[in-house]
N, C-alpha and C positions, 0 to 999 in steps of 0.2 A: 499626726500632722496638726489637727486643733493646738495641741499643748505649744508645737514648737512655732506657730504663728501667733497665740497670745503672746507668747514670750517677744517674736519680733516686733508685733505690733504694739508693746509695752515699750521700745527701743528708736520706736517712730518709725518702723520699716514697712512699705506697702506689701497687702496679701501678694499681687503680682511678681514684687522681688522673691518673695521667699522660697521656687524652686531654686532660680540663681544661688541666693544665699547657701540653700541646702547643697547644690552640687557642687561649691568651691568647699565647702568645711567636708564634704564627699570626700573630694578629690586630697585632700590635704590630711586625712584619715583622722579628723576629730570627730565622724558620726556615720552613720552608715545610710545611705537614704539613694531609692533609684526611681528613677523616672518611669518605667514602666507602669501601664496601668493598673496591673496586678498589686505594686511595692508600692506607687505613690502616695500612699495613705498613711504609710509607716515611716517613720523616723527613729529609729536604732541612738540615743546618745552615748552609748558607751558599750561600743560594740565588743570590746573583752568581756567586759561582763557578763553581755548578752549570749555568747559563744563561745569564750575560752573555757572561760571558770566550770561553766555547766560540763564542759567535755571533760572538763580532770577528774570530775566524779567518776568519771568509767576509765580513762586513759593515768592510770598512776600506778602504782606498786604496791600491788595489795595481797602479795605471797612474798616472804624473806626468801634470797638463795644462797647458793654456797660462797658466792663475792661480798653481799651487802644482806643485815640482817635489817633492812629498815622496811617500815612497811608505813603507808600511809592510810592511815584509817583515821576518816570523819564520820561527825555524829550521821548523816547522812547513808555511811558505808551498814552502820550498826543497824540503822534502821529498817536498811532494805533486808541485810542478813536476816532481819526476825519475822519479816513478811513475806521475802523469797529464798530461803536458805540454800536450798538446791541449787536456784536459779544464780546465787548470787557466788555461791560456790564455783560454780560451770566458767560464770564468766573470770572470778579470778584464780583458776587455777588453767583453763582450757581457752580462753579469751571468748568463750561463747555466752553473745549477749541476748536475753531473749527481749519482744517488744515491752512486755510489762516491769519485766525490770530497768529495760531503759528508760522507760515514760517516770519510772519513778525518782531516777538518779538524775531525771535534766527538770 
């Protein structure tokens, strides 16, 4: 919230507009940001980033089958392979994810 009211206020926009500001570029899905007291602090600018990209790390094709021999392995994939082998086996052959291998792939 700091970063994205320097920014308005570098634009000449008052601190008071910028929940408005924030819920119309919300609503219009250029950023991610909610009014609740919990979230109001947070300003998400590139909420793919923030939550897609991280989920293909576990959500992709990381065993070839008998249709497609393609497999998608990033440096990311290698890494965890040599720190949870087991674990990281489990999830791409069984889809069983464990907590520490996930915390490591997001």
């Amino acid at each position: 919230m700091d970063e994205a009211k320097a920014v308005t206020r570098s634009s000449g926009v008052d601190d008071s507009e910028v929940p408005h500001l924030l819920s119309f570029f919300h609503d219009t899905g250029m950023l991610m940001w909610h009014e609740e007291p919990s979230l109001c602090n947070t300003v998400i600018m590139d909420p793919a980033s923030f939550f897609i990209y991280p989920v293909t790390n576990v959500i992709c094709k990381h065993e070839p089958d008998e249709f497609d021999d393609t497999v998608h392995k990033r440096q990311i994939h290698k890494d965890m392979m040599l720190r949870y082998g087991v674990d990281f086996m489990n999830m791409a052959r069984k889809g069983i994810v464990t907590d520490r291998l996930m915390h490591g792939l997001l």
